[in-house]
N, C-alpha and C positions, 0 to 999 in steps of 0.2 A: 384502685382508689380506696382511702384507708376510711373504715369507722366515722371520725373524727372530722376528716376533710370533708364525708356527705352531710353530719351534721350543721358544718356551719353554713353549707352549700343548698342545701333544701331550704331553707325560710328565705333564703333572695329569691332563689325559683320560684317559692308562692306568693312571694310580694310583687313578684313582677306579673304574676298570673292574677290574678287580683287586680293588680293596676291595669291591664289590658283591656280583663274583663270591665272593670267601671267606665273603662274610656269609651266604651260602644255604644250606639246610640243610635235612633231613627229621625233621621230630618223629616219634617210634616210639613209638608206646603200644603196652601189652602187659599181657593181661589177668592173667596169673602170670608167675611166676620172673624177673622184670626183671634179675635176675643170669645169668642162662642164656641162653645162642647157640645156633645151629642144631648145634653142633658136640657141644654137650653129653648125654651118656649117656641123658638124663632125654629129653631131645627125640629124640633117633636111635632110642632103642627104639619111644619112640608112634609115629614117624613110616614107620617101617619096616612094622610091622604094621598099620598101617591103609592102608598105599600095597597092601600084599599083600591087603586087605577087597577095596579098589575091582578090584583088578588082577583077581584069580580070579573074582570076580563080576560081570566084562566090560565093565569102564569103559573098556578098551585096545583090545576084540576088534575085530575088523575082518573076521571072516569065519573060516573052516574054518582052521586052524592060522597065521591071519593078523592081526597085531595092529598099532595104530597105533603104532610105536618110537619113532620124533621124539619124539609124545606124552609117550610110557612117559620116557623117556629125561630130557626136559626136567623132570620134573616130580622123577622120582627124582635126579636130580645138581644142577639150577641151583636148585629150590624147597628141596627137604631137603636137599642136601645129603651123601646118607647115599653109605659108601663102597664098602658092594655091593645091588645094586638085586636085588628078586627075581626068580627065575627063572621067565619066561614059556612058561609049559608047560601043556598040554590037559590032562595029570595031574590037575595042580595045582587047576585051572577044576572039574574031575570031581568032587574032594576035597570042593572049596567049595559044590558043591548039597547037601552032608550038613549045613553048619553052619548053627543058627540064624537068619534072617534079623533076630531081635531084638539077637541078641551083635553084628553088625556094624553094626547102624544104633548101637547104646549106645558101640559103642568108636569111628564118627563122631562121633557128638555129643561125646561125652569129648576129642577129639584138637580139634573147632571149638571148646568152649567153652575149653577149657585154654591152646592157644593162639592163640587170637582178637587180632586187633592191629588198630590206626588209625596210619594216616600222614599226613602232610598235608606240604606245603615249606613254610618259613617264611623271610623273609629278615632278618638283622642279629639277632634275637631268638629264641627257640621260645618258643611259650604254651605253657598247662596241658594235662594230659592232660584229654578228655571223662572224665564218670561217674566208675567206680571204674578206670578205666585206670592203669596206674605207666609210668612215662618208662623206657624198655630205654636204656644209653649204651651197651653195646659191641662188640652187635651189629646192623650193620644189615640183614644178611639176616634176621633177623627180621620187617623188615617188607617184606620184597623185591617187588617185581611178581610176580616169579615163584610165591613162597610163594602170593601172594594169588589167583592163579590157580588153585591147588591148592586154596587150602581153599573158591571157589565152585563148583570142579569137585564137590569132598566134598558140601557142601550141596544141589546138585541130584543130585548119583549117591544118596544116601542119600533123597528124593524120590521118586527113581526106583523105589530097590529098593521101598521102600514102597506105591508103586500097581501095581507087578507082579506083588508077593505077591496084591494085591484082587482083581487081574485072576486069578489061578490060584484063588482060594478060589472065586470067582464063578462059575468057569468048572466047576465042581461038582470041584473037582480032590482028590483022595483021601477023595473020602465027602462033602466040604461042598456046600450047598445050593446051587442056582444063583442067582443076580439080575443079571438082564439089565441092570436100568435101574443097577446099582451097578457091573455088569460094565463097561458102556457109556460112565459117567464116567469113572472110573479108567484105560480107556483114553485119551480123551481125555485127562486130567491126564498121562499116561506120553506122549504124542505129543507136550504142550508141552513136556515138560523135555527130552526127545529131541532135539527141535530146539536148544533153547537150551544145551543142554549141544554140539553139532555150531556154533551161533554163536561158544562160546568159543574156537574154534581159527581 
């Protein structure tokens, strides 16, 4: 192929590369507020108060006054967003054996149902949202890696807290009955998510 012929033949090649690349794109489906970004009042407060559920209930802990930060860190600035992360403190951890373990799995669930999202790439076109999904246009940390990481973190830590409680009612813990063969599952169940939740990192 001569000189002349690649000359005229490289600028369609990068025109078409160019056009490909511009065509690609991440459809964001979003199960509420398709008007609202991670930046918005309505999101920084749910997201605030349930990052402080997982955090004082030892989704972060790492040992005696020692906690996973990167973690901590990644999740409260690149996932939410939010502009002050809470304070990681034994305090705090101390505070959180008094609350409910029902109020925290309810305000999980509320914060995964509310803002539960679908991504997909799509190139030259975007399809439909799946189900009852709406198309989010103006934020696309909405449907970030990062968020998404948060909220399977959410789904297994609220799992977790749940077969911990069985394991302490089991364990004849403030007056309840014991069961060994209930105690014994629930452990195991709390051993797989332990692990799988130590996979996502």
């Amino acid at each position: 192929m001569g000189l002349c012929h690649l000359a005229t033949l490289l600028p369609a090649v990068l025109a078409l590369r160019q056009a490909e690349e511009g065509g690609r794109g991440t459809l964001c489906c979003v199960s509420s507020y398709p008007d609202l970004g991670v930046q918005s009042s309505e999101f920084q407060k749910e997201a605030e108060k349930v990052l402080e559920d997982v955090a004082y209930t030892g989704a972060y802990y790492a040992g005696p006054k020692r906690y996973h930060s990167a973690r901590f860190r990644r999740h409260c600035k690149d996932a939410l967003h939010l502009k002050n992360c809470p304070s990681m403190d034994v305090t705090f951890m101390k505070i959180y054996e008094h609350v409910p373990l029902s109020d925290i799995e309810s305000r999980i669930d509320s914060f995964l149902t509310t803002w539960h999202f679908h991504s997909e790439s799509y190139w030259a076109f975007a399809g439909e949202c799946p189900g009852h999904l709406q198309r989010q246009k103006e934020d696309p940390s909405r449907c970030s890696e990062d968020l998404g990481h948060f909220m399977r973190m959410l789904e297994l830590w609220k799992d977790g807290l749940k077969y911990a409680d069985e394991v302490k009612k089991n364990s004849g813990f403030r007056g309840w009955l014991k069961d060994k063969k209930s105690k014994a599952l629930a452990e195991k169940k709390l051993e797989n998510i332990m692990a799988e939740l130590d996979a996502l990192w």
